[in-house]
C-alpha positions in Angstrom: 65.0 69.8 -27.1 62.8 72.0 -29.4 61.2 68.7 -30.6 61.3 67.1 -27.5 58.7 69.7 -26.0 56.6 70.0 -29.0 56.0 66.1 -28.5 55.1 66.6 -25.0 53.6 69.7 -25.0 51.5 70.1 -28.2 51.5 65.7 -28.8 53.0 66.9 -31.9 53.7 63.2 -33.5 55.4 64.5 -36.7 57.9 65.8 -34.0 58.8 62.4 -32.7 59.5 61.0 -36.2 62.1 64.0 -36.4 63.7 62.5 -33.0 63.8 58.8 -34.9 64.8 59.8 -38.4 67.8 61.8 -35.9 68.6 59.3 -33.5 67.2 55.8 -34.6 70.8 55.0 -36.3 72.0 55.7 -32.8 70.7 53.3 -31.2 70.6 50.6 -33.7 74.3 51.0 -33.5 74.4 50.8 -29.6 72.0 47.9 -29.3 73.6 46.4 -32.4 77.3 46.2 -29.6 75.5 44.7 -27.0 72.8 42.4 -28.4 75.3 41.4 -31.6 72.4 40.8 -33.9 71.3 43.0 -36.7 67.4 42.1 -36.3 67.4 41.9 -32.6 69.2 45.6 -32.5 66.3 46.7 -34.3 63.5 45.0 -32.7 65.4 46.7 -29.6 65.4 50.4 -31.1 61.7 49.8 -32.0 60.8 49.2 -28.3 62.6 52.3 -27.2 61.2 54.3 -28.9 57.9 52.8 -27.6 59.4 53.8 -24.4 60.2 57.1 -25.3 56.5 57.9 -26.3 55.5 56.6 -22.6 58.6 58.4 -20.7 60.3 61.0 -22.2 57.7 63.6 -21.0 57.9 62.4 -17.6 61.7 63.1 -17.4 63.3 66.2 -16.7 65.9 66.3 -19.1 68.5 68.5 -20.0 70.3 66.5 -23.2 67.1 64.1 -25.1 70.7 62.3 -26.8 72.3 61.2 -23.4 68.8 60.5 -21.8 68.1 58.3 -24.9 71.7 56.8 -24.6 71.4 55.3 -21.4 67.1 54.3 -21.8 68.5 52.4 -25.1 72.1 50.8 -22.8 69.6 49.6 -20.0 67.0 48.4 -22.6 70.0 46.3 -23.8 71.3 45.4 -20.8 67.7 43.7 -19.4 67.2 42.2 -22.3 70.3 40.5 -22.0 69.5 39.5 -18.5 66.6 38.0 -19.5 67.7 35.9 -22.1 70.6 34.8 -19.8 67.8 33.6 -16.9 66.1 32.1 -20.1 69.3 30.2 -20.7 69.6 29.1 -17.4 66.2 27.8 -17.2 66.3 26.2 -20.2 70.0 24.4 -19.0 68.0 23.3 -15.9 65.1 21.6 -17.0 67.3 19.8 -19.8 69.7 18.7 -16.9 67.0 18.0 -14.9 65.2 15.7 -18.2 68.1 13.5 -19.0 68.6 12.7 -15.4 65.0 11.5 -15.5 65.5 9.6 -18.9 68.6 8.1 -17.8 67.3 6.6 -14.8 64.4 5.6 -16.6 66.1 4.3 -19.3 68.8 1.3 -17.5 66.9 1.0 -14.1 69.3 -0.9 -12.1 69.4 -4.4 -11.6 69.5 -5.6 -8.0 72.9 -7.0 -8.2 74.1 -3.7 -9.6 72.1 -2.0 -6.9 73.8 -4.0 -4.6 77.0 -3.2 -5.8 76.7 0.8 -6.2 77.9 1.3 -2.6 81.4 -0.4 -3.4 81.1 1.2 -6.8 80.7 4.4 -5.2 83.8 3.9 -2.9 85.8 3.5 -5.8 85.4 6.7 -7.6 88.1 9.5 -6.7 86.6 11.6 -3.8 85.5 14.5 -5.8 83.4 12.5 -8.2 82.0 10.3 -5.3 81.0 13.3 -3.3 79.0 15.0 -6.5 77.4 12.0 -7.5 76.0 11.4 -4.0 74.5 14.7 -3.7 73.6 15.2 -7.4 72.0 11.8 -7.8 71.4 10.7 -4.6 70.3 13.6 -2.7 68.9 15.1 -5.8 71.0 18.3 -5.6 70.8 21.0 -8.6 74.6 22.1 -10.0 74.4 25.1 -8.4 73.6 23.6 -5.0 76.2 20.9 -5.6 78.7 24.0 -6.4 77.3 25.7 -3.2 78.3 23.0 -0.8 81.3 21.7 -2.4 83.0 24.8 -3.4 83.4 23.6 -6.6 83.0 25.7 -9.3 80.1 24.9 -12.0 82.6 23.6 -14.4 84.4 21.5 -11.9 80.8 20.2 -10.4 79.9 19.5 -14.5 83.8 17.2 -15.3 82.9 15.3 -11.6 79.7 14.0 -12.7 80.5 13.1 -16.4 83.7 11.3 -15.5 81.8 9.8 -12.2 78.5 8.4 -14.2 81.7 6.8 -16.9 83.7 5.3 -14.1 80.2 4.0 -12.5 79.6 2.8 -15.7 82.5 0.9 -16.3 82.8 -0.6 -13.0 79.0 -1.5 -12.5 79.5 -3.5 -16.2 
């Protein structure tokens, strides 16, 4: 804590190297078990420590360790989050681009247009109802999942095996 205050108190910045050189192996280790990469765990202990130098005299603390613990666990933890939503948005867009390239790829004939409604009768109930709201009704996954009660996964196997048995029986 004795470095702690000469930081904030005195902007003492040899007394904030102290406090890395102590705890920067820390949380490279803690970062390293969530983020499970050795050069995003230290990218990760580089920004909190930039936090530190904006917060830490702004808190009231009693232990600077357990403070620092749990600054460097929700670090992690947001950062996680946002590459998840990342993810997700990335998953989207691609779903959402080889629909598009799909349709524009094999544009339906009209006697295969005219066809798709018995086509569609065929398929097993579960695939029929996803392909009507996913391509039809332009649906995302998630919505699909939503209103079916389908999980993602399920929602996913529908539409594969219902654009293969379309497929086959539009041929």
């Amino acid at each position: 804590m004795d470095l702690v205050s000469a930081f904030c108190e005195d902007g003492q910045r040899p007394a904030l190297g102290e406090l890395y050189k102590r705890y920067a192996h820390l949380v490279v280790g803690l970062c390293l078990d969530y983020l499970k990469d050795r050069a995003a765990a230290q990218d990760a202990t580089m920004e909190i420590f930039e936090k530190v130098t904006l917060k830490v005299c702004n808190q009231p603390l009693e232990s600077f360790r357990a403070w620092l613990f749990y600054t460097s666990r929700n670090h992690c933890i947001d950062r996680l989050r946002k590459q998840m939503r990342e993810r997700e948005k990335k998953v989207a867009y691609n779903n959402s681009q080889s629909v598009e390239s799909v349709a524009e790829e094999r544009p339906l004939s009209e006697e295969r247009l005219e066809q798709l409604p018995m086509a569609l009768a065929r398929l097993p109930e579960q695939q029929a109802i996803c392909v009507k709201l996913f391509y039809l009704q332009g649906k995302s996954y998630q919505e699909v999942s939503d209103i079916t009660g389908y999980d993602a996964k399920q929602v996913k196997s529908y539409l594969q095996n219902g654009r293969r048995n379309l497929r086959n029986t539009l041929k």
